[in-house]
MIMAR-489178 format. One record per residue (C-alpha): residue number from 1; x, y, z. Coordinates in steps of 0.001 Angstrom, whole numbers, plus 524288, in hexadecimal, padded with zeros to 5 digits. Layout:
<dogus>
i = NUM | c1 = X | c2 = Y | c3 = Z
...
</dogus>
This chain:
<dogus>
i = 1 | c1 = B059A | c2 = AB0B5 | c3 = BA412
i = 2 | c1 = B0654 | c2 = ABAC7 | c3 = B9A03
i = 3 | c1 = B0A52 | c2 = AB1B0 | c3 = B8FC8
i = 4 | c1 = AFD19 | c2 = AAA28 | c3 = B91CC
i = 5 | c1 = AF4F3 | c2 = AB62B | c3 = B94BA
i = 6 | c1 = AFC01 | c2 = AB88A | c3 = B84D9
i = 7 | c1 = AF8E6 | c2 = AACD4 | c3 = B8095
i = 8 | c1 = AEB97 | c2 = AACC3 | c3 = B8455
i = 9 | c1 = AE8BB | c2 = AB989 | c3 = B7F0A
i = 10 | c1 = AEE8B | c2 = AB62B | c3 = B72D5
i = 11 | c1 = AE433 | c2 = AA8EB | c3 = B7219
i = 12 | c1 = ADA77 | c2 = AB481 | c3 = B73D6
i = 13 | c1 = ADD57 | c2 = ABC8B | c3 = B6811
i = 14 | c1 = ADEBB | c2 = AAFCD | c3 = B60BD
i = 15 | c1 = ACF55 | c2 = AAEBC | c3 = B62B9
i = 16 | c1 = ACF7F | c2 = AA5F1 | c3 = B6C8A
i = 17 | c1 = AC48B | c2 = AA4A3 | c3 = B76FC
i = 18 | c1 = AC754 | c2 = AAAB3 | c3 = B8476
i = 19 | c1 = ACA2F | c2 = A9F35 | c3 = B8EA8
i = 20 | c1 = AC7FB | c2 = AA4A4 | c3 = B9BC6
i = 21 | c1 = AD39F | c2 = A99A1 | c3 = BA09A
i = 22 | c1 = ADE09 | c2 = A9CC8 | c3 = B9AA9
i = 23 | c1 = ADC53 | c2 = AAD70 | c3 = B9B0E
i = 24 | c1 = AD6BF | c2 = AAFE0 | c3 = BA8DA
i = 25 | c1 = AE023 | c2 = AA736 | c3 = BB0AB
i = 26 | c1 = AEA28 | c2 = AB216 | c3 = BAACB
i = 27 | c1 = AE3A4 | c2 = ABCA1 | c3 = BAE49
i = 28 | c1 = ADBF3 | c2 = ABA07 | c3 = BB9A2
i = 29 | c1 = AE600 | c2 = ABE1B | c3 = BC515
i = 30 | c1 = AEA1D | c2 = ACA5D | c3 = BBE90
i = 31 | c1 = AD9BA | c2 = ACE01 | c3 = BBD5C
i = 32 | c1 = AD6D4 | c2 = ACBA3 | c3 = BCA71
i = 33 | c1 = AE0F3 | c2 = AD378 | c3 = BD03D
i = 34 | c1 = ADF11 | c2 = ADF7F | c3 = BC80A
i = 35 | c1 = ACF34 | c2 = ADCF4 | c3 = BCC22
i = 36 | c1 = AD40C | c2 = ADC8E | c3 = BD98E
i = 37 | c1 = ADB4A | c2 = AE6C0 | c3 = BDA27
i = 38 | c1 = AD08A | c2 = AEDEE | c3 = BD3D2
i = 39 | c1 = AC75F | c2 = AEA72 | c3 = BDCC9
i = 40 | c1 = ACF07 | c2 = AECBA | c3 = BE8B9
i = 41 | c1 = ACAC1 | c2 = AFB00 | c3 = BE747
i = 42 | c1 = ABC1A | c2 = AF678 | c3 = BEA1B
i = 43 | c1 = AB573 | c2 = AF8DD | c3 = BF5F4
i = 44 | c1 = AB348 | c2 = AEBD5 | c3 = BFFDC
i = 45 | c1 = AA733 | c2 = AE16F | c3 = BFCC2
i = 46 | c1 = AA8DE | c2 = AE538 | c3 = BEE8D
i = 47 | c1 = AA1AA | c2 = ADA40 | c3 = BE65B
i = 48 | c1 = AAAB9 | c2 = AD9E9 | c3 = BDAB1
i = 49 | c1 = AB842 | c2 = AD29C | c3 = BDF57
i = 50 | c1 = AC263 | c2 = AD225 | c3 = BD62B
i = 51 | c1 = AC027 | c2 = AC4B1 | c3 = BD333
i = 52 | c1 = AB2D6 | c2 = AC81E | c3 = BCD6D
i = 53 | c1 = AB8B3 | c2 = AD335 | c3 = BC672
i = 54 | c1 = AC42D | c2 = ACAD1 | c3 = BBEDB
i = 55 | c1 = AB957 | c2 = AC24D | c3 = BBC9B
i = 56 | c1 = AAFF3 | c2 = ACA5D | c3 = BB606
i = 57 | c1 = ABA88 | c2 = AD185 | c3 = BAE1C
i = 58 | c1 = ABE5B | c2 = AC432 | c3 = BA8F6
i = 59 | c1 = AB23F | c2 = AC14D | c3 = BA342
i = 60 | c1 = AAFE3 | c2 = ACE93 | c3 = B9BE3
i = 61 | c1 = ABEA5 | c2 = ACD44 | c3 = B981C
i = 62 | c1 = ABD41 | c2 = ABFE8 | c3 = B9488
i = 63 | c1 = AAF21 | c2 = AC1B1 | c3 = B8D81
i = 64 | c1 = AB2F4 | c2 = ACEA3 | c3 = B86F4
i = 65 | c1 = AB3F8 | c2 = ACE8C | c3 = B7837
i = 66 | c1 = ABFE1 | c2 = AD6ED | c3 = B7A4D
i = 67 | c1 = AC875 | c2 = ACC19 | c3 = B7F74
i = 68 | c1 = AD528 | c2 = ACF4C | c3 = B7595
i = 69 | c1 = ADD4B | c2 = AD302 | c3 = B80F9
i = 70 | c1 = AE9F8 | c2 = AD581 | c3 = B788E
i = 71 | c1 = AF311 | c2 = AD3A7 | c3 = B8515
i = 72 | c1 = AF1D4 | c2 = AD239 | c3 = B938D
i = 73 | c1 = AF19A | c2 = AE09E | c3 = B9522
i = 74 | c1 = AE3C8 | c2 = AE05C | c3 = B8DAC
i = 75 | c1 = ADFC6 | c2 = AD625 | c3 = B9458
i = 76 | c1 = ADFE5 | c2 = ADD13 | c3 = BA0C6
i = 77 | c1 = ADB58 | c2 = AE9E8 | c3 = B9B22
i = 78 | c1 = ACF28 | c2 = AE33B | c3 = B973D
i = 79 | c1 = ACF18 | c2 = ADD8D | c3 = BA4F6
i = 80 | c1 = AD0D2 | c2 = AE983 | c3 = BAC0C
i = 81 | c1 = AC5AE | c2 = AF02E | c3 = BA2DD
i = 82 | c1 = ABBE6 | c2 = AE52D | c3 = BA5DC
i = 83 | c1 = ABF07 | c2 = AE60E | c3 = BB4DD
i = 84 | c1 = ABA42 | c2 = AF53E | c3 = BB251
i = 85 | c1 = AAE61 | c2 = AF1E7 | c3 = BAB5B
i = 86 | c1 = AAA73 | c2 = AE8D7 | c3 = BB564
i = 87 | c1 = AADA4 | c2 = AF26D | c3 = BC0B5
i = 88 | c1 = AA5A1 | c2 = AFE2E | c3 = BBB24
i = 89 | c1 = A9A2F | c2 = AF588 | c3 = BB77E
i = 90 | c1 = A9940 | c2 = AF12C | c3 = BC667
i = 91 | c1 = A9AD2 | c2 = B00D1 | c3 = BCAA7
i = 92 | c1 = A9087 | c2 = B0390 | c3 = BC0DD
i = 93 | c1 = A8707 | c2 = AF7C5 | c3 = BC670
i = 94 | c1 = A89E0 | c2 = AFD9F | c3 = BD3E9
i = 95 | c1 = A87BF | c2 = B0B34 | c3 = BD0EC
i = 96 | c1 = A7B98 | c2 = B07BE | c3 = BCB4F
i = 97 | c1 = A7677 | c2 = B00B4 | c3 = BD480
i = 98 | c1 = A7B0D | c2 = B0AAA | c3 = BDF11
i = 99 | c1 = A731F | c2 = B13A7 | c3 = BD692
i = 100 | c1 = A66BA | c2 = B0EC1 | c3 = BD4C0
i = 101 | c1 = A6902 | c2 = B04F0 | c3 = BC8FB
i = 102 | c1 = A6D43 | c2 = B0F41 | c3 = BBF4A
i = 103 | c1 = A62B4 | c2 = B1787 | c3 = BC2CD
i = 104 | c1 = A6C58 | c2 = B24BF | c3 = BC424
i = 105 | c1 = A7847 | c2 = B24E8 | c3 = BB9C4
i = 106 | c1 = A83EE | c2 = B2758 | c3 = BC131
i = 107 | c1 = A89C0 | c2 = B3566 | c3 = BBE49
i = 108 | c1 = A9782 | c2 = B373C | c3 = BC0E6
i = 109 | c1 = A9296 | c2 = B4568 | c3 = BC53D
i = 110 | c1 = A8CEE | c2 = B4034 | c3 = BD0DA
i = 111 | c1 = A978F | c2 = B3BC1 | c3 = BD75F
i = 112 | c1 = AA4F7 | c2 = B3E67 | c3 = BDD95
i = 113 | c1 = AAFA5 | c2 = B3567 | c3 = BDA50
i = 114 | c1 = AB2E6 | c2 = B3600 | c3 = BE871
i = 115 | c1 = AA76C | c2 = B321C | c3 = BEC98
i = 116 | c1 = AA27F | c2 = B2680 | c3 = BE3A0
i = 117 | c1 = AA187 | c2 = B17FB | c3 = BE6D7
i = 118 | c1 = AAC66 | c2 = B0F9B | c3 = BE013
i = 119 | c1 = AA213 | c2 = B0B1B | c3 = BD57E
i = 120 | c1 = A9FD4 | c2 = B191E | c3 = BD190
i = 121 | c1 = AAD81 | c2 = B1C82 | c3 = BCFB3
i = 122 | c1 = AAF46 | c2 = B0F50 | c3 = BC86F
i = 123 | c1 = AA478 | c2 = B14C1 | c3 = BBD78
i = 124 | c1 = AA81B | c2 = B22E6 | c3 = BBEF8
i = 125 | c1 = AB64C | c2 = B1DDF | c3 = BBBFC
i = 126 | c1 = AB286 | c2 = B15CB | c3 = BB0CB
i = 127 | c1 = AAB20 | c2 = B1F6C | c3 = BAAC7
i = 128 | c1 = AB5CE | c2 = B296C | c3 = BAB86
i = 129 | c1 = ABEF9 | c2 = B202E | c3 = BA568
i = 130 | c1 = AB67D | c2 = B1D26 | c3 = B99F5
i = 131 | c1 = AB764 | c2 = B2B04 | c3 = B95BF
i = 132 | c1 = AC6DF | c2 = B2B7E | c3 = B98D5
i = 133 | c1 = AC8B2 | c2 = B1F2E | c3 = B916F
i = 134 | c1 = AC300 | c2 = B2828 | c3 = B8439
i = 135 | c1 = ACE0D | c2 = B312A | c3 = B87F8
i = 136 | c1 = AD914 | c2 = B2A9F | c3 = B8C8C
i = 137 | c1 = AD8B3 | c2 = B1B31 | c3 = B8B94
i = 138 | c1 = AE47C | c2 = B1768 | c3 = B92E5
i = 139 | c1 = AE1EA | c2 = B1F41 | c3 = B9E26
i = 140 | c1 = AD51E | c2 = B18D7 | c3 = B9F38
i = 141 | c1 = ADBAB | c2 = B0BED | c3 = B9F7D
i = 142 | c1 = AE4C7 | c2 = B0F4C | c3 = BA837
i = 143 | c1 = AD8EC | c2 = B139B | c3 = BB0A8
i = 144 | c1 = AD17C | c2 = B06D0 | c3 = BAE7A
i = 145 | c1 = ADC8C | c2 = AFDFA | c3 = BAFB0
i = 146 | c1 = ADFD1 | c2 = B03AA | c3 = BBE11
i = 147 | c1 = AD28D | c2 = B078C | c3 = BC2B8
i = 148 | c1 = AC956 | c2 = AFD8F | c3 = BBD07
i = 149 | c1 = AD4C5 | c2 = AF17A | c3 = BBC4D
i = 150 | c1 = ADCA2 | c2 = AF5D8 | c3 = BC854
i = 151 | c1 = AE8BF | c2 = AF374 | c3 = BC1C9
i = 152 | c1 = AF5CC | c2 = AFA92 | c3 = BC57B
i = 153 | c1 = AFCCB | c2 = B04BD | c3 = BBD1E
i = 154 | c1 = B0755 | c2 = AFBD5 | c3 = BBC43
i = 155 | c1 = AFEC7 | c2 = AF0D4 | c3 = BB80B
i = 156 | c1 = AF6A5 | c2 = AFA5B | c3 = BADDE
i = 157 | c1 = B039C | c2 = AFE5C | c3 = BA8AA
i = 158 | c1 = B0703 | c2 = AEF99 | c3 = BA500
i = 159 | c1 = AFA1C | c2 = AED73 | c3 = B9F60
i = 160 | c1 = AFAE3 | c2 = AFAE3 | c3 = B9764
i = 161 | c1 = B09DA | c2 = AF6AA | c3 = B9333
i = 162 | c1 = B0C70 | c2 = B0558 | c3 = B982D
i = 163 | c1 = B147F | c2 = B09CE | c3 = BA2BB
i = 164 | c1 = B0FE4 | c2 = B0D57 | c3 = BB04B
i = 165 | c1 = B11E6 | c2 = B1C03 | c3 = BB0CB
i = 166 | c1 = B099B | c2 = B1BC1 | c3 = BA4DE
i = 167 | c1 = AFEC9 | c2 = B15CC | c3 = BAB8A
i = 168 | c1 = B0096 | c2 = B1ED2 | c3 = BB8CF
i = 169 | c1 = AFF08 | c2 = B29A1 | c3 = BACEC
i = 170 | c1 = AF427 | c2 = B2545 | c3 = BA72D
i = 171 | c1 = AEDA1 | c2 = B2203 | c3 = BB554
i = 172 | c1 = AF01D | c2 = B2F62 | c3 = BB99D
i = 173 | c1 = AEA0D | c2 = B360C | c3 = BACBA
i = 174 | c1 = ADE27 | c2 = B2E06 | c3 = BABA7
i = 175 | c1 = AD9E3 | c2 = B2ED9 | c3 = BBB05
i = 176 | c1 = ADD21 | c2 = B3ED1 | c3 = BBA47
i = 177 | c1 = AD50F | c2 = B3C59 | c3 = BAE9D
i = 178 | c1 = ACA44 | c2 = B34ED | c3 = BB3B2
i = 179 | c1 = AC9B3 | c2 = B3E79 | c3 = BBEFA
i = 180 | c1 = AC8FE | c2 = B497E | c3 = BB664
i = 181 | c1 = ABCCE | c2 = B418B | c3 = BAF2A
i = 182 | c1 = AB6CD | c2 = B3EC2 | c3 = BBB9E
i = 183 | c1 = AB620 | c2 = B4DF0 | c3 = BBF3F
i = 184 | c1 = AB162 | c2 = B5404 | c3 = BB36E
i = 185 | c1 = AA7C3 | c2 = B481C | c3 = BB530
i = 186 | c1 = AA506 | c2 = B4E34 | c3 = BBFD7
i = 187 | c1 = AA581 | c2 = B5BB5 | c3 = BBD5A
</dogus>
């Protein structure tokens, strides 16, 4: 299956149009169970299922202009960043609705990590790691790949072609780091 998940790529960089047979069939298993196992974390009645996530992360990954995945690896970075995207633009919708429309910006001041609804911590999280992705960029993946793609250090360490200790390493840094964000933040 890698060969043709190769071979298709390659048709890609050769300008070739994007057909959504031949790619998605080769990706679609390994998609829904990271979105699944992503979304297992989610509190019951939850209106995104994991099948609407994949879904929807298809079609920006599909539509982007970026689609020059140079290996599988990209691919599913890509993937894994859309599936973020899509999961802090639904905590934003619902913080804003739970706030009035917009009315009230949401200040990280005002809250205690403890004590914040799974949206909030989705934005206050992505926030944070916009500012640790200016300092230290593979941390920050790390941190998407596992929080926003629920993918295992063993499976980030395949996709980053580095070993797992690494990754345990780089997870451990960039949550103390995050943490560390989150209190002066806070402070």
């Amino acid at each position: 299956m890698t060969d043709e998940f190769s071979r298709v790529l390659g048709a890609l960089g050769s300008g070739e149009a994007l057909n959504s047979d031949e790619l998605l069939p080769l990706v679609y298993d390994e998609l829904r169970h990271l979105a699944a196992k992503r979304m297992a974390g989610e509190k019951p009645g939850q209106t995104l299922q994991p099948t609407a996530l994949v879904h929807e992360a298809w079609l920006r990954v599909s539509a982007g202009k970026d689609r020059d995945w140079s290996d599988r690896a990209h691919f599913f970075r890509a993937a894994a960043g859309a599936m973020r995207r899509i999961l802090v633009d639904r905590a934003r919708e619902k913080s804003a609705l739970k706030r009035g429309q917009g009315e009230e910006p949401l200040n990280i001041g005002d809250f205690d990590l403890a004590d914040t609804s799974r949206d909030d911590r989705v934005l206050l999280i992505d926030e944070m790691l916009e500012r640790l992705e200016t300092e230290d960029p593979e941390g920050a993946r790390v941190v998407s790949l596992k929080f926003f793609g629920g993918l295992t250090e063993a499976e980030i360490a395949g996709i980053q072609g580095v070993t797992e200790r690494t990754v345990r390493r780089q997870w451990a840094y960039a949550k103390a780091r995050l943490f560390q964000m989150i209190q002066e933040e806070n402070g």
